[in-house]
Backbone bond lengths (Angstrom), bond angles and torsions (degrees), N, CA, C in turn:
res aa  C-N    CA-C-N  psi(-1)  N-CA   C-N-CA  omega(-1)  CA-C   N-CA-C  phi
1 X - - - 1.465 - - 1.523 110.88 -
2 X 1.560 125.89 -41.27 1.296 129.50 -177.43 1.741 114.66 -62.83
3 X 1.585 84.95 -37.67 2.334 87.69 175.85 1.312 100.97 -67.93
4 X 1.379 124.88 -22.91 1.700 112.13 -171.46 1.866 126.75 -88.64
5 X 1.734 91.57 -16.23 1.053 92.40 162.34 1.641 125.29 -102.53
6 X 1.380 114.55 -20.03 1.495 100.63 155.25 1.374 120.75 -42.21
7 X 1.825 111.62 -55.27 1.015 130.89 179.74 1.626 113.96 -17.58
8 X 1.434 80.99 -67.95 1.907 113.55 178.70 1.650 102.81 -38.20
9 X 1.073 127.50 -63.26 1.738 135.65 -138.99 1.650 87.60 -95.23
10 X 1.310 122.28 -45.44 1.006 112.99 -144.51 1.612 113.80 -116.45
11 X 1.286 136.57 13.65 1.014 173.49 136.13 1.754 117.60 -46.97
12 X 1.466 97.67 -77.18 1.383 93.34 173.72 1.364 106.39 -89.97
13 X 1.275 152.65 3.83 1.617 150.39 151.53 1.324 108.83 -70.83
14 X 1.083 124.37 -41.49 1.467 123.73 175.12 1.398 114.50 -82.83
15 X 1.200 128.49 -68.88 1.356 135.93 177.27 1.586 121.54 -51.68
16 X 1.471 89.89 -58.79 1.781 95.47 -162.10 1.331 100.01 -114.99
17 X 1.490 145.08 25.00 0.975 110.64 169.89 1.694 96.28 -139.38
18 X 1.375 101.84 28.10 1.553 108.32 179.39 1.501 117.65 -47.94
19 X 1.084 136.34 -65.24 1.289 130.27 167.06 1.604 123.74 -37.80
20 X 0.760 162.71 -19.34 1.492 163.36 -84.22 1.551 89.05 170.94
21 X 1.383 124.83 -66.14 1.663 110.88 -177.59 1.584 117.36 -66.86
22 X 1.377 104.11 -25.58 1.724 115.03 -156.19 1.337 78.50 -74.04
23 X 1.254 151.31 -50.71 1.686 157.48 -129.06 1.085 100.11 -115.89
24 X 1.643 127.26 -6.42 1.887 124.97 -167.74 1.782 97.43 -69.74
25 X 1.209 123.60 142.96 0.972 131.69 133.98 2.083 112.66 78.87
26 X 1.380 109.57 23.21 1.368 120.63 -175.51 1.923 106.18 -70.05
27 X 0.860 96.82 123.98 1.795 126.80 179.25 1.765 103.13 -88.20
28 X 1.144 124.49 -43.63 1.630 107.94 176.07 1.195 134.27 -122.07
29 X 0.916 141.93 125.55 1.376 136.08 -150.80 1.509 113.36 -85.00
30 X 1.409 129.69 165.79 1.658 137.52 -175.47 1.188 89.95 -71.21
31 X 1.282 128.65 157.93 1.468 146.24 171.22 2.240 98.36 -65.07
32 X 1.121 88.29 123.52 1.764 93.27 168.91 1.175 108.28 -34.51
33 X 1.586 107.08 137.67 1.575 99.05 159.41 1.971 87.69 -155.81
34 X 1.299 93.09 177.81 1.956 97.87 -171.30 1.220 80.19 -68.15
35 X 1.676 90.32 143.07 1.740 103.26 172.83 1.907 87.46 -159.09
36 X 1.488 104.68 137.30 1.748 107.38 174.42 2.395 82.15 -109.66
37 X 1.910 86.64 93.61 1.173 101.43 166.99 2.288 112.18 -54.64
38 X 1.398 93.70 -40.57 1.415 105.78 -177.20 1.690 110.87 -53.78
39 X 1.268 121.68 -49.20 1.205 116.65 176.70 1.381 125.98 -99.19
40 X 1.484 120.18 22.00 1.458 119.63 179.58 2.478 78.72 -108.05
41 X 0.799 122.10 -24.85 1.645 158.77 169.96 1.619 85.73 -35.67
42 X 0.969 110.56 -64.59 1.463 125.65 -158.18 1.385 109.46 -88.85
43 X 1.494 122.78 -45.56 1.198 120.60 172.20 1.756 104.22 -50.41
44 X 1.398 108.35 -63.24 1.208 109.47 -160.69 1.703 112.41 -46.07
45 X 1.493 99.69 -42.34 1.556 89.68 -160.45 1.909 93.33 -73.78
46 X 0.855 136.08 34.50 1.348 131.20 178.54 1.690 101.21 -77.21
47 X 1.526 111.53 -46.32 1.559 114.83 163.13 0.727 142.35 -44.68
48 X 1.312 127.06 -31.14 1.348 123.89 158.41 1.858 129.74 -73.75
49 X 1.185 105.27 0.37 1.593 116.53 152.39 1.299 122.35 -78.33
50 X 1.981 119.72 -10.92 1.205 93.43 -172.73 1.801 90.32 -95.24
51 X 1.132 98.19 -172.64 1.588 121.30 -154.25 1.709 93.46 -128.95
52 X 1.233 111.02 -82.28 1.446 136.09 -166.85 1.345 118.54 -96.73
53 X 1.057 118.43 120.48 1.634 110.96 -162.81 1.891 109.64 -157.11
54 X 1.045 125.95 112.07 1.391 126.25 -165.22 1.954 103.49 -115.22
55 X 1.084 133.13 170.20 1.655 120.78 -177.83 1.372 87.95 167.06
56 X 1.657 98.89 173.95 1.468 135.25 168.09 1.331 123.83 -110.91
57 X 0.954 115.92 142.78 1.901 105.41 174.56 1.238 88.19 -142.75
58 X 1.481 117.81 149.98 1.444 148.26 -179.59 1.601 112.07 -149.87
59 X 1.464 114.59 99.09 1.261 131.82 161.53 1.353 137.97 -91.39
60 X 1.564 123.42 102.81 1.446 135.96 -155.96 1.912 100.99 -98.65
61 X 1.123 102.85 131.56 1.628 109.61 172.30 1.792 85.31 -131.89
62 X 1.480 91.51 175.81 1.358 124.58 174.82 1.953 100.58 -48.36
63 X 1.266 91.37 -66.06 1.753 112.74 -174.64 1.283 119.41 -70.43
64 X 1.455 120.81 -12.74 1.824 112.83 175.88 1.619 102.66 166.26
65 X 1.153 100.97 147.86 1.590 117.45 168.73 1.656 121.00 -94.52
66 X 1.205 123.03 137.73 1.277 142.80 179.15 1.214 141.21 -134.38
67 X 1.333 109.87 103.06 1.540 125.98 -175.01 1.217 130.64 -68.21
68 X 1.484 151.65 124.29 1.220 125.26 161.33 1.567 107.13 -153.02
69 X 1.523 121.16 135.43 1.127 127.65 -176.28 1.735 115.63 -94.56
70 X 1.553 105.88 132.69 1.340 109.49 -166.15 1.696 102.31 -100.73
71 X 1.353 104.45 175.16 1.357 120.20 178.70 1.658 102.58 -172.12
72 X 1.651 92.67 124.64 1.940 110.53 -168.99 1.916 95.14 -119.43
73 X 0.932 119.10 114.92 1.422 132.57 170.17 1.997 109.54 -114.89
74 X 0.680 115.55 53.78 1.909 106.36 171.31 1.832 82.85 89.03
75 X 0.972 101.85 -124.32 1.859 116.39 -168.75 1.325 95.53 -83.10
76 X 1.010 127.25 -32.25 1.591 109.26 178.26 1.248 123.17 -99.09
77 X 1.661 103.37 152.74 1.370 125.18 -161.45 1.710 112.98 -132.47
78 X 1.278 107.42 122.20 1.606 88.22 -172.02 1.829 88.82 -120.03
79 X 1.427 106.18 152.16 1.724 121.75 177.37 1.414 106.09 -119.64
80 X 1.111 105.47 144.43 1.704 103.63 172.18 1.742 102.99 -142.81
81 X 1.027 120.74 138.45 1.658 121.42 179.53 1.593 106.89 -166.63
82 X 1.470 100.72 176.73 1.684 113.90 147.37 1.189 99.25 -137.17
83 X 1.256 94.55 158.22 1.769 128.09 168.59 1.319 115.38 -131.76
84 X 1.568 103.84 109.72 1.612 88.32 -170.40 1.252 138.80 -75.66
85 X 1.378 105.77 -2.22 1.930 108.58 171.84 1.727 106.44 -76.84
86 X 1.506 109.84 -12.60 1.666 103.63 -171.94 1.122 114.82 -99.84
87 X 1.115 122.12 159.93 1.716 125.52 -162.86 1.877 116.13 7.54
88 X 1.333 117.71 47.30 1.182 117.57 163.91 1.610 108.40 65.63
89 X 1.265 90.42 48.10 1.971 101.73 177.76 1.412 127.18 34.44
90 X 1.862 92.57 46.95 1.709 105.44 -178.69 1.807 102.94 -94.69
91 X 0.925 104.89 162.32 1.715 100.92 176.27 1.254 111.91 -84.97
92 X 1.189 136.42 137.20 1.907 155.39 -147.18 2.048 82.10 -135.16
93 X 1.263 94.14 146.61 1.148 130.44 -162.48 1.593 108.90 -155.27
94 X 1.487 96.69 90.42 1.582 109.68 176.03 1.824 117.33 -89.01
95 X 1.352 127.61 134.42 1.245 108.21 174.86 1.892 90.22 -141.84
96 X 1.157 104.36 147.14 1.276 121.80 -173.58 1.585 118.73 -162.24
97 X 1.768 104.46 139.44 1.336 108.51 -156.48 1.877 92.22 -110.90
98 X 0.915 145.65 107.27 1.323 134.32 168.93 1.598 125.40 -53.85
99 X 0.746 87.82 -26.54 1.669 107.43 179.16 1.201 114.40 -47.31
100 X 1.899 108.95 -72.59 0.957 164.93 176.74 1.624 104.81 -52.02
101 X 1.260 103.85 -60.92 1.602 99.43 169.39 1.674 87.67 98.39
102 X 1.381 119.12 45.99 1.590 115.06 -163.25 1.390 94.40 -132.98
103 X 1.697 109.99 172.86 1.683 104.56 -162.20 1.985 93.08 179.97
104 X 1.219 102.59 81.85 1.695 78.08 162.62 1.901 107.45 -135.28
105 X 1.429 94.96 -178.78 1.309 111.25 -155.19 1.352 90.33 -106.05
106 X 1.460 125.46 138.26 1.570 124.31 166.59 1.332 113.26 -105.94
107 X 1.279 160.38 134.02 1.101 148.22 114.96 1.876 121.01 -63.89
108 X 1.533 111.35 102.71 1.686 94.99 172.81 1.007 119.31 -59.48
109 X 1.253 125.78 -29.91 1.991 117.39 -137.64 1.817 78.88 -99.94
110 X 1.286 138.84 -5.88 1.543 117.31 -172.20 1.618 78.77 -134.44
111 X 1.196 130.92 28.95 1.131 116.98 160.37 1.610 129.79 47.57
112 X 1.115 116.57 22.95 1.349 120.23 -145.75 1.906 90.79 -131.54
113 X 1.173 136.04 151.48 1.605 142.85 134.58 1.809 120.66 -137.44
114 X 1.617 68.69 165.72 1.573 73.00 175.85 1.663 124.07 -127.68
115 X 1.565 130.85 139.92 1.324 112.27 -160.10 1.776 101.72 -124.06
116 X 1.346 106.49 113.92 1.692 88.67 158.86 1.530 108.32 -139.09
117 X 1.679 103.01 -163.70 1.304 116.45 -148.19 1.549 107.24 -82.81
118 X 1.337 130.99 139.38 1.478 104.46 -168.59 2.021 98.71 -68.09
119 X 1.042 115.00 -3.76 1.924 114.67 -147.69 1.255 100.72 32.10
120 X 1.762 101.87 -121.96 1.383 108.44 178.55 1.204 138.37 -105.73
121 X 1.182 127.65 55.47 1.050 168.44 144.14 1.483 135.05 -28.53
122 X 1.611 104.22 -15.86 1.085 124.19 -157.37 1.662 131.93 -26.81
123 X 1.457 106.80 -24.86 1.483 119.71 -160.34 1.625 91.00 -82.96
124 X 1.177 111.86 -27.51 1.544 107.12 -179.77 1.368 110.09 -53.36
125 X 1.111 116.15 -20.31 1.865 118.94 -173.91 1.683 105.00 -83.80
126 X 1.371 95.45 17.70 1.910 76.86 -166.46 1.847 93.43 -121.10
127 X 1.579 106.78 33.23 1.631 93.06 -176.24 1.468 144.67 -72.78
128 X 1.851 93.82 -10.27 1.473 114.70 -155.42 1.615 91.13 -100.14
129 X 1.451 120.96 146.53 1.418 138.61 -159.38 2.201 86.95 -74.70
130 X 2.001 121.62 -34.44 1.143 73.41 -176.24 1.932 96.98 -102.82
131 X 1.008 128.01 37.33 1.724 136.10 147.02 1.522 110.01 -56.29
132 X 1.726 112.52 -46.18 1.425 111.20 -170.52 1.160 115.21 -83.09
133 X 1.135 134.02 -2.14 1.504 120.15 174.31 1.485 102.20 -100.93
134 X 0.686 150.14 -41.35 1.495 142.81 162.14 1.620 108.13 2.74
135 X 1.049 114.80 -50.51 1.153 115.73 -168.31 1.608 108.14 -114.72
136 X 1.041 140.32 26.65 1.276 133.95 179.49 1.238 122.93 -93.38
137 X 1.216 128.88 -5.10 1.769 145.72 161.38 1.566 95.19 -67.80
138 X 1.183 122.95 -51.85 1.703 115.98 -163.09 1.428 86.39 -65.37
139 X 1.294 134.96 4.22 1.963 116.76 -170.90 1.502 91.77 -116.04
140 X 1.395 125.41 36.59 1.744 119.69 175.95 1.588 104.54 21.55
141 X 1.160 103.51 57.00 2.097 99.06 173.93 1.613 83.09 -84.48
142 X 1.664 93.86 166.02 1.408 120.32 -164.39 1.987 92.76 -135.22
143 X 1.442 87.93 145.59 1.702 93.19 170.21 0.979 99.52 -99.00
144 X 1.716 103.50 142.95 2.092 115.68 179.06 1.656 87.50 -101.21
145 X 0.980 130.78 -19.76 1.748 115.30 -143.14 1.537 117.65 152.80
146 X 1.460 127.65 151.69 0.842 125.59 149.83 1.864 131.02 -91.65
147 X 1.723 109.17 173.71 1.434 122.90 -168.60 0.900 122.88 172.72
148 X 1.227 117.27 138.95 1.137 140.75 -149.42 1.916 109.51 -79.53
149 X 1.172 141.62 120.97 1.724 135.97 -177.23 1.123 96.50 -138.15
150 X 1.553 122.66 103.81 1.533 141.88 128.92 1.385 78.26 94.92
151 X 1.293 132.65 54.69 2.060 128.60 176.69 1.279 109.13 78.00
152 X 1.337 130.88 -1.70 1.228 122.15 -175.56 1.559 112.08 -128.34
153 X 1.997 99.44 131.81 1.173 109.93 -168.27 2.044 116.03 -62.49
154 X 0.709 122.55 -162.70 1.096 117.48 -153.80 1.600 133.90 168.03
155 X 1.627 112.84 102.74 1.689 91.21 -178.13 1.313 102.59 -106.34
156 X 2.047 116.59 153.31 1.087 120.51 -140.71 1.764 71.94 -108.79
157 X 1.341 124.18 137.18 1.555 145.31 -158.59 1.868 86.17 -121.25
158 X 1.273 115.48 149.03 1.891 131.01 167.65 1.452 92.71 -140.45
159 X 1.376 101.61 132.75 1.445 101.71 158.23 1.686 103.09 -149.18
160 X 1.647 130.39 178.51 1.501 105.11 159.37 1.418 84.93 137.07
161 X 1.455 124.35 174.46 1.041 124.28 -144.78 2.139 106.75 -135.48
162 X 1.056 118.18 -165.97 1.884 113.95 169.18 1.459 123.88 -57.49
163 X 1.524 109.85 -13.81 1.501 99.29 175.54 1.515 112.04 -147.59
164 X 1.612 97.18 29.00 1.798 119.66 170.70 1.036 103.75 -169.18
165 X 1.634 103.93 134.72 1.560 144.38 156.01 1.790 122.99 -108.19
166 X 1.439 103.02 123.08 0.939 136.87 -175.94 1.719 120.66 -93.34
167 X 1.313 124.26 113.14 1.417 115.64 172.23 1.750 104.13 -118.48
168 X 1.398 113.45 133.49 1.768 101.02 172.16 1.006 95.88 -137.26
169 X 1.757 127.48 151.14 1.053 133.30 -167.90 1.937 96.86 -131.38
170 X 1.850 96.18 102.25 1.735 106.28 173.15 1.581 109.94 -62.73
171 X 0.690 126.47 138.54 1.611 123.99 169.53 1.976 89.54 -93.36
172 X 1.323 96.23 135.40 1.843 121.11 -167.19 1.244 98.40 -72.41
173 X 1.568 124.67 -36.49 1.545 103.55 -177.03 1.387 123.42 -91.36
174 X 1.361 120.19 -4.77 1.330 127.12 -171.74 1.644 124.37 -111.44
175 X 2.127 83.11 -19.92 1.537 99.68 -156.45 1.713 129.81 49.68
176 X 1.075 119.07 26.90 1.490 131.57 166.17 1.277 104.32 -75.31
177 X 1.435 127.31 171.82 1.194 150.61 145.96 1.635 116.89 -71.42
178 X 1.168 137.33 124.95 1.623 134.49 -175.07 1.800 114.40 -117.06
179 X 1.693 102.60 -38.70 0.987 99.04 173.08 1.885 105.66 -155.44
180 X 1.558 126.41 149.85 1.350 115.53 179.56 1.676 110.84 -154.04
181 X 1.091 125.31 130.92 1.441 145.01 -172.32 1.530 98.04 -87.30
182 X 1.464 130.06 152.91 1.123 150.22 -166.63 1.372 107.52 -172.79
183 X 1.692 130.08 110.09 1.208 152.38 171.40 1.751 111.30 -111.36
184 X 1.049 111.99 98.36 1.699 124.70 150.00 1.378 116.78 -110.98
185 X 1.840 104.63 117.69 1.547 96.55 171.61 1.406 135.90 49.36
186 X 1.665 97.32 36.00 1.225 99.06 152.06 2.181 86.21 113.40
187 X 1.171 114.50 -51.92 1.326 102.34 -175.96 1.474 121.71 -128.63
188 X 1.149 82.35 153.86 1.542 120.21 -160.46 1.188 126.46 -80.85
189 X 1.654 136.30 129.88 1.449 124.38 169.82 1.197 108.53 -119.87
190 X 1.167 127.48 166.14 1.348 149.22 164.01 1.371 135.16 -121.13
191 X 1.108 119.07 125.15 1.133 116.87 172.20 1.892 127.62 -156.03
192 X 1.801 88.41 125.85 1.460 87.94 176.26 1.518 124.76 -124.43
193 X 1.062 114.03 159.54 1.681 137.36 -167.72 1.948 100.35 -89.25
194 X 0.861 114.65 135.89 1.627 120.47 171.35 1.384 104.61 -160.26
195 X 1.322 104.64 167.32 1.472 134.39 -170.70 1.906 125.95 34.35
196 X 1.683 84.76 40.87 1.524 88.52 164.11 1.451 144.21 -42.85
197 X 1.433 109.51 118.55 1.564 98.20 176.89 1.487 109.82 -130.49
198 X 1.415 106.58 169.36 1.514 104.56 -160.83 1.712 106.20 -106.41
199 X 1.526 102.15 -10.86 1.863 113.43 -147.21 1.232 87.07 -81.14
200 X 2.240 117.53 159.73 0.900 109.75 -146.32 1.793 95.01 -91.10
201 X 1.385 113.08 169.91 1.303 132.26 -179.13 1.848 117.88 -80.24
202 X 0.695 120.57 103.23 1.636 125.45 -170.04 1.396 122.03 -51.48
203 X 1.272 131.98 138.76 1.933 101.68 -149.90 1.600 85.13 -80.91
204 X 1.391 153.44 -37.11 1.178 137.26 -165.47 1.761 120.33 -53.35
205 X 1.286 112.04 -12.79 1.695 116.36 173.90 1.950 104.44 -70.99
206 X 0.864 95.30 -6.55 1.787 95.59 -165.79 2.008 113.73 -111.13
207 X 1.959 81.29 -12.13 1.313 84.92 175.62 1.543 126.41 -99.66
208 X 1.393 127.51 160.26 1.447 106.13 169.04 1.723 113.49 -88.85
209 X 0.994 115.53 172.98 1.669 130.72 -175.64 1.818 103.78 -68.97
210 X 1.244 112.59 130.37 1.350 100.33 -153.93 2.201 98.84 -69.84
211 X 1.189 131.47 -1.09 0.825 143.69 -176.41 1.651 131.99 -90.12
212 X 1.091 89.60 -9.79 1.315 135.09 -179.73 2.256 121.00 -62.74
213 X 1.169 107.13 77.22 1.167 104.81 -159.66 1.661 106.07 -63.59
214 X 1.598 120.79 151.62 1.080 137.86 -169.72 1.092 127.47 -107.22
215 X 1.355 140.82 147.28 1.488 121.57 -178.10 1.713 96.13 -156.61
216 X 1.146 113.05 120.61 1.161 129.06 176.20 1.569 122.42 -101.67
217 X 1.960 109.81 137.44 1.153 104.55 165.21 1.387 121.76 -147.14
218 X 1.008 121.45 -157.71 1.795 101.53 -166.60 1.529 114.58 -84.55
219 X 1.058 134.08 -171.42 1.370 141.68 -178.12 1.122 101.45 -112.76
220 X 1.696 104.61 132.96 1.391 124.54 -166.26 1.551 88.60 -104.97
């Protein structure tokens, strides 16, 4: 029960919800620079038209790399990865309904999950790359420029505060996030998005195996 709730917290905070914490709560803004707020405005809200949305994310630190493949259906979101300090580098299987206000942890190989309530929790809802832009106008980011990532155009976004800098790169036709750099004190993360698809998500990825034993606990 204790690997499943690390599992829980620290999984999608680390992995999948990197953007969204790195950007929580910034107090000073980038120094002005020309920015047509109106049409970076427009890109963004392009995300919220998509519906169905499947991807990769791969996050590089100094200390280890981390994989995890996403899947966006309406409110639900399913994660799948390992991390190798957590439960002994088994693959974790997150599925969560926003809607619903729902959240559990899968382990396959022990067959076992666990489901609780998000309460208040809220930031947990912000894991999916197009969840995070929603809110990225309230962070006065500024455009430096455009560039080009893996064929796709792209304006390069700064936002972040006296002892963090922020770079994210929207891809122009989708307005998503694809790839974004993060420097505090010296180190650096990375992280990029690949093999986007748009087609729809099948409701059985979101479900657990009906065999599948359950274990419930309260909402933190």
């Amino acid at each position: 029960m204790r690997n499943i709730i690390i599992i829980l917290i620290a999984l999608l905070i680390v992995c999948v919800g990197t953007w969204f914490f790195l950007g929580d709560g910034l107090e000073e803004e980038v120094p002005e620079e020309e920015n047509d707020e109106k049409e970076l405005a427009e890109i963004l809200a392009q995300a919220e038209e998509i519906d169905s949305l499947t991807y990769e994310v791969t996050m590089e630190t100094e200390e280890r790399t981390i994989m995890a493949i996403f899947m966006q259906e309406g409110s639900n979101i399913r994660v799948q990865g390992v991390i190798e300090e957590i439960a002994e580098g088994e693959e974790v299987v997150i599925l969560m309904d926003k809607e619903e206000n729902s959240y559990i942890a899968y382990l396959p190989e022990q067959e076992a999950a666990t489901q609780v309530g998000l309460g208040e929790v809220e930031k947990l809802k912000k894991g999916s790359i197009k969840d995070q832009v929603a809110d990225l106008l309230d962070l006065d980011p500024i455009v430096t420029g455009t560039e080009v990532i893996n064929g796709k155009d792209c304006f390069v976004v700064e936002y972040g505060h006296s002892d963090m800098r922020l770079s994210m790169w929207i891809w122009e036709d989708h307005g998503l996030p694809i790839a974004m750099e993060a420097e505090k004190n010296g180190e650096v993360m990375l992280i990029e998005v690949s093999n986007i698809e748009f087609e729809d998500v099948s409701d059985e990825e979101f479900q657990l195996p009906p065999h599948i034993e359950m274990n419930d606990i309260p909402a933190f």
